[in-house]
N, C-alpha and C positions, 0 to 999 in steps of 0.2 A: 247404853246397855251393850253388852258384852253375850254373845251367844256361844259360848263353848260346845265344842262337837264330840261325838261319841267317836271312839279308834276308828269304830265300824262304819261310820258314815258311807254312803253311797255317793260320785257324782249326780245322780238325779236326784238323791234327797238333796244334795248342795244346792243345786239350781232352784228347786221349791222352795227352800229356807227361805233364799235370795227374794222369788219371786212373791213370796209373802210379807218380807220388810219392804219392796220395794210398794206393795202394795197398802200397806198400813203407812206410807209415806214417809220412810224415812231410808238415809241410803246407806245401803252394804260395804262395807270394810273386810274384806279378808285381808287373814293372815295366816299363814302357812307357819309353821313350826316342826323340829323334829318328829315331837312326840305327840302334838297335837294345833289342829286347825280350830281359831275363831275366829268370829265374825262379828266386828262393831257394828251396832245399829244407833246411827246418825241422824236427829232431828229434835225437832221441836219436845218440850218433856211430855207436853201432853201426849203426844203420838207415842212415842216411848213408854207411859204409862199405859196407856190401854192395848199397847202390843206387848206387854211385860206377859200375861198369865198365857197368852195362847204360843207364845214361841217358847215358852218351857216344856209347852207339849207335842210341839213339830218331831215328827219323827227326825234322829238321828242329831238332836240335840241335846246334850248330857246335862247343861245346866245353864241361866239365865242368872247372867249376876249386872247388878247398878253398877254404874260408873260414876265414881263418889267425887271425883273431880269436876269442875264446870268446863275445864277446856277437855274434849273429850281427845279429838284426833291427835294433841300434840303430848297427850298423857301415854306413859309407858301402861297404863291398865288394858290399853288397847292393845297390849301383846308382844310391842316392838321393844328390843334391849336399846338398840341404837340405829339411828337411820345412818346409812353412807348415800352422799351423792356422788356419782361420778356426772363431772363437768369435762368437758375434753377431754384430755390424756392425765388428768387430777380427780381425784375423791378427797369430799371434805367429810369429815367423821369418821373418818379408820383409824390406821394409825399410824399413818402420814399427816403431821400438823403443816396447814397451808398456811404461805405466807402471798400476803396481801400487800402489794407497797404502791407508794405515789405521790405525786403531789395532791395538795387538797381541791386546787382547781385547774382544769388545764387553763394554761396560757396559752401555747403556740405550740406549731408542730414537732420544730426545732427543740425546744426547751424538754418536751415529753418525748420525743427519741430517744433521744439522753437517757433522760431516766430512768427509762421502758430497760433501754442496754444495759444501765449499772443496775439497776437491782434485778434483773436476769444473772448477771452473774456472779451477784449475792448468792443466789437460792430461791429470789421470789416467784411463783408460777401464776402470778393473776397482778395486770396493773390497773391500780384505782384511779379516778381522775373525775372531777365534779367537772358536768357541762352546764347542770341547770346550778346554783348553788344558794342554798338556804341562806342569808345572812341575816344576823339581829336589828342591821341599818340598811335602809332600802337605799342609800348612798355610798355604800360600798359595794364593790365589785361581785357580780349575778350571775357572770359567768359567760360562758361563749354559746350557749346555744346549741345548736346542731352542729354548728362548726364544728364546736369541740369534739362533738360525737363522730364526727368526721376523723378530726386529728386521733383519736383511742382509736376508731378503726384503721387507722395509718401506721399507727407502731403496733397493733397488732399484727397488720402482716410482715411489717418490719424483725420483729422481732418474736414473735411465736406464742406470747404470751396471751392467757384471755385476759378480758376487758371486765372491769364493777364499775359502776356509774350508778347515782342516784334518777332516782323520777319523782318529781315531787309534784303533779298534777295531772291527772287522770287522763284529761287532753294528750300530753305528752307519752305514753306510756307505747302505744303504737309504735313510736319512731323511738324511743329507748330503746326499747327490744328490737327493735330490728339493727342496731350497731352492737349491745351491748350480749355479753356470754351472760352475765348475774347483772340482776338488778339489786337496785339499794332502795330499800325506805328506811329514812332519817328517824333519828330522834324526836324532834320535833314532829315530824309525821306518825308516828306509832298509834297513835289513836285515831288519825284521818281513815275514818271508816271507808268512806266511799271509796278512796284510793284503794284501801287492802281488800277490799272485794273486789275490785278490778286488776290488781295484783293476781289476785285470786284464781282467774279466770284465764290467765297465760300459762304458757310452757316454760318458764324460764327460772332458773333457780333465784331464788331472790335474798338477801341478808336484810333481817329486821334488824333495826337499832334500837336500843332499849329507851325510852322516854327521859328524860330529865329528874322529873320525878315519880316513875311510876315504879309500883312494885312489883315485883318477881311474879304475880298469879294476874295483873295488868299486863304484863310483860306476854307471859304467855295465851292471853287471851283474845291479846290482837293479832298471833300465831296461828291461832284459831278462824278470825275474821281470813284469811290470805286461805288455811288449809280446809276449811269448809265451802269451800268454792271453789274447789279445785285441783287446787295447785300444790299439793304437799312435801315440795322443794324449798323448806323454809330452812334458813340457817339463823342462829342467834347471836346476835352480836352483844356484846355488856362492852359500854361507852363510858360510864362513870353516871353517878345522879348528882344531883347539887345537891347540896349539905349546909350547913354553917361556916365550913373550913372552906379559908379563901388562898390559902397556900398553893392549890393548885386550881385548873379551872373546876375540874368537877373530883368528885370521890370514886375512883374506880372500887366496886364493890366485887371485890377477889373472891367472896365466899359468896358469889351470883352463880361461878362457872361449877362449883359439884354440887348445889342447890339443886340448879336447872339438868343437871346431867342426872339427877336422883330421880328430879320430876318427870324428865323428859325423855324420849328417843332422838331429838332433833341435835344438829350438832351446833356446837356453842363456839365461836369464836369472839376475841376480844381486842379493842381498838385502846391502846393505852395512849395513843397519841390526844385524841380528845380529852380521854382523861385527866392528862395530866397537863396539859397546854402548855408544858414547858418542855424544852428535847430533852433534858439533861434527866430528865426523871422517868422516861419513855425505857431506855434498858435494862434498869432494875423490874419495873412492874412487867415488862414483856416477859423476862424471864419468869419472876413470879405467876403471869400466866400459863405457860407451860408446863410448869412442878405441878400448878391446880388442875389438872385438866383439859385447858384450851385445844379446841381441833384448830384452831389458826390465828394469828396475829393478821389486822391489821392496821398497817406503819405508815406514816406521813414521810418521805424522801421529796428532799428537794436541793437543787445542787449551790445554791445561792439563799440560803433561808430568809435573809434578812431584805431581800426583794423580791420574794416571793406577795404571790397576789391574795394570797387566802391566808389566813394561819402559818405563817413562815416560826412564828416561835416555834413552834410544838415541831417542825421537821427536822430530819435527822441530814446530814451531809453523807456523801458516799463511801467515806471512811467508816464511820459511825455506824454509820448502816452496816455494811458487811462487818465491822467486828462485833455486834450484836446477834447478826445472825449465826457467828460461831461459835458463842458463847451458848447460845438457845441449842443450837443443836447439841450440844455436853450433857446439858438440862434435859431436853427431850431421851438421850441416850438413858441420862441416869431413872427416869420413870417410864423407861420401856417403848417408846415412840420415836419416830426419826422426824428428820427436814430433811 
């Protein structure tokens, strides 16, 4: 529910409103606006239902409208056009599109200095690097652990850049955040409830990945699970969903990013590298993400692809990489946005 305010409003009728929903148990959302202040009232329907007819009559309340969405915090009804985070010396959802680059998993220190340097001097201002790493065979490579977290913290002071690293188990999430600037939950994780309530409950900007096959109102519902606990530093990532078509790994769904931007205030970035599990298909759809919308790419780079430890097909070489990113940037110019 949506509590719209009169011009005339008081700060002590504000405070009352507050102390009335906090009291009918459900919690308070403001939103400031030019021309007028509301205040989302957050919880259970039932409680919502039976505090719908008396907060129509709270002094310095103009109107009481439903919020016809089920994800309430991540829906634009709640008032917001578009959320910006600043992360460090970056905002993601302006109109500054971020570039995300990296390998899929760190290896070694050595290998990801490298990297950390060349895509810095692409353009990119955040490097990605799996320490825990989801794989579909539990004999394949898992990844380095803390170590790695260690190594991301080593070329960040190195090189200047913040750090995105996945957490894929609730135990870990402590010692994620404490190396990492953004946290990641995966695809595969998108619906591990317990996880995104404990997500939830941190201060750290986090990148959802969209599920394999979940839809757009699944998508932003486990948004929801991370932003009702807390944490309303969600970013969106579209990764591709499976489909029938086996031409690439997954179907990046390009009509995901002004869906979710119609639905939503949160900012939408997209990962064409998983999408397309092939590199050579990665700077066509990059760019096509940016003409759609996208507040940011994120890119698989790696300097040796074909000995790389994770997903080496789908990584871009340091050539490739930077001529991608000046190609985007042309893009971005042409709809109004920089890199």
């Amino acid at each position: 529910m949506i509590l719209v305010l009169k011009k005339s409003v008081t700060k002590e009728e504000i405070n009352y409103i507050i102390s009335k929903i906090e009291q009918a148990g459900l919690k308070p959302h403001i939103s400031e606006g030019a021309d007028v202040t509301i205040i989302g009232c957050i919880g259970h329907e039932d409680a919502v239902k039976a505090f719908f007819g008396e907060a129509e009559a709270l002094a310095g309340v103009d109107k009481a409208i439903r919020i016809s969405k089920p994800y309430k915090l991540a829906s634009k009804e709640l008032g917001k056009e578009r959320s910006i985070f600043k992360i460090g010396d970056i905002e993601i959802g302006g109109d500054d599109i971020a570039v995300i680059a990296g390998p899929c998993a760190v290896e070694n220190l050595e290998n990801l200095t490298e990297i950390a340097e060349n895509i810095k001097k692409s353009g990119a201002k955040v490097l990605r690097g799996g320490a825990f790493k989801p794989r579909t065979s539990p004999y394949t490579f898992q990844g380095l652990g803390e170590e790695g977290l260690k190594y991301l913290s080593e070329a960040r002071k190195k090189t200047g850049l913040l750090v995105a690293t996945e957490v894929m188990d609730p135990r870990d999430l402590d010692l994620v955040c404490s190396y990492a600037d953004i946290i990641q939950v995966g695809a595969r994780n998108m619906q591990n409830f317990r996880l995104l309530q404990d997500v939830g409950k941190v201060n750290k900007p986090v990148i959802l990945k969209r599920g394999l096959c979940s839809t757009i109102q699944e998508f932003l519902m486990s948004a929801e699970y991370i932003m009702s606990n807390g944490n309303e530093q969600v970013i969106l990532c579209e990764r591709g969903i499976r489909t029938y078509e086996t031409s690439t790994r997954n179907t990046l769904d390009l009509s995901a990013v002004p869906v979710l931007k119609r639905l939503s205030h949160l900012p939408v970035i997209v990962d064409p590298s998983h999408a397309a599990g092939v590199w050579y298909y990665v700077e066509p759809l990059s760019l096509a993400a940016v003409a759609v919308g996208a507040d940011g790419l994120m890119i698989e780079v790696h300097p040796v692809p074909e000995k790389a430890f994770s997903d080496g097909a789908q990584s871009l070489k340091y050539g490739t990489f930077d001529d991608l990113i000046n190609k985007a940037k042309a893009v971005a110019k042409a709809v109004g946005r920089n890199i």
